[in-house]
C-alpha positions in Angstrom: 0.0 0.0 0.0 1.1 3.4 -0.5 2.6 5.9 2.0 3.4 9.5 1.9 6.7 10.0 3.8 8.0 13.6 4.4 11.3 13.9 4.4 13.0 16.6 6.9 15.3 19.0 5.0 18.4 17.7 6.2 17.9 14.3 4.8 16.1 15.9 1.6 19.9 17.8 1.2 21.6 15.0 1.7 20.1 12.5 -0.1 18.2 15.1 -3.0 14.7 13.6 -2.0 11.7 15.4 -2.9 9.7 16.8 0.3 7.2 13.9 0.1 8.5 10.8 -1.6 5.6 8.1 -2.3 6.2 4.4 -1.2 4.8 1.0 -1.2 5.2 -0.4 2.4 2.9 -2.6 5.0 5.3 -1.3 8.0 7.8 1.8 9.0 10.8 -1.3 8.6 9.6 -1.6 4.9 9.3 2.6 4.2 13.0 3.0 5.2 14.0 -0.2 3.0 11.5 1.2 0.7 13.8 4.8 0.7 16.7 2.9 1.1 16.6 1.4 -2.6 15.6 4.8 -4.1 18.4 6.8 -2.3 21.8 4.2 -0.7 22.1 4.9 3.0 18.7 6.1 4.2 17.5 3.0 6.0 20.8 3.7 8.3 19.5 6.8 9.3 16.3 5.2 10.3 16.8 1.7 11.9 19.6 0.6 14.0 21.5 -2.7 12.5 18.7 -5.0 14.7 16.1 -3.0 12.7 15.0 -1.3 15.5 14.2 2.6 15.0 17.3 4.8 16.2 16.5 6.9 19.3 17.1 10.0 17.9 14.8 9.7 15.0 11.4 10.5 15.7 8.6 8.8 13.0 5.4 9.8 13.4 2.6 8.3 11.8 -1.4 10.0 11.0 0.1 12.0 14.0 1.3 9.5 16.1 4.6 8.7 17.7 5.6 5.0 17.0 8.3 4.9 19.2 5.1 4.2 21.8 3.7 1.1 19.6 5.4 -1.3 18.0 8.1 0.9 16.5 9.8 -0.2 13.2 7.1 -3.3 13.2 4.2 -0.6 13.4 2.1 -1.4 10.3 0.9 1.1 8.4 -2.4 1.8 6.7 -3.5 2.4 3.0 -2.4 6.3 2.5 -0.5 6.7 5.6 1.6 10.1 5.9 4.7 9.6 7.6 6.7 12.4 8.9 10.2 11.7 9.9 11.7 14.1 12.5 15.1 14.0 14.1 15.4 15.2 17.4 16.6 18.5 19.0 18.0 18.7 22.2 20.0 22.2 23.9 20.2 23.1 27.6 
């Protein structure tokens, strides 16, 4: 099923992704292999080498954090919009 994925800017600059890239994927695992195949490198970004979502990496999905569900596992349904967002931290 298709997703809509938007990219933050710093991944859109290093990897020349389009704001939203489009993707066939049943779970958040499958959208960063998914990106992965279009653009080398981007499924590092996302999952640790376990597959696991990295801790810095925040993925939301319709709106909702899946680092408080199943995390890279979390399915996804028909039209999802993913939003990837890296985490700020300062003092």
């Amino acid at each position: 099923m298709a997703a809509r994925v938007h990219i933050p800017s710093m991944l859109r600059s290093l990897y020349r992704t389009q704001p939203i890239e489009v993707v066939e994927a049943s779970t958040v695992a499958e959208m960063a292999h998914a990106l992965d195949a279009r653009f080398p490198g981007f499924r590092e970004r996302l999952l640790e080498p376990d597959g696991e979502l990295r801790r810095y990496v925040g993925v939301f999905v319709n709106g909702e954090d899946v680092r408080w569900q199943a995390e890279a596992g979390s399915a996804l349904e028909a039209n999802a919009e993913i939003w990837i967002v890296g985490n700020v931290a300062g003092g």
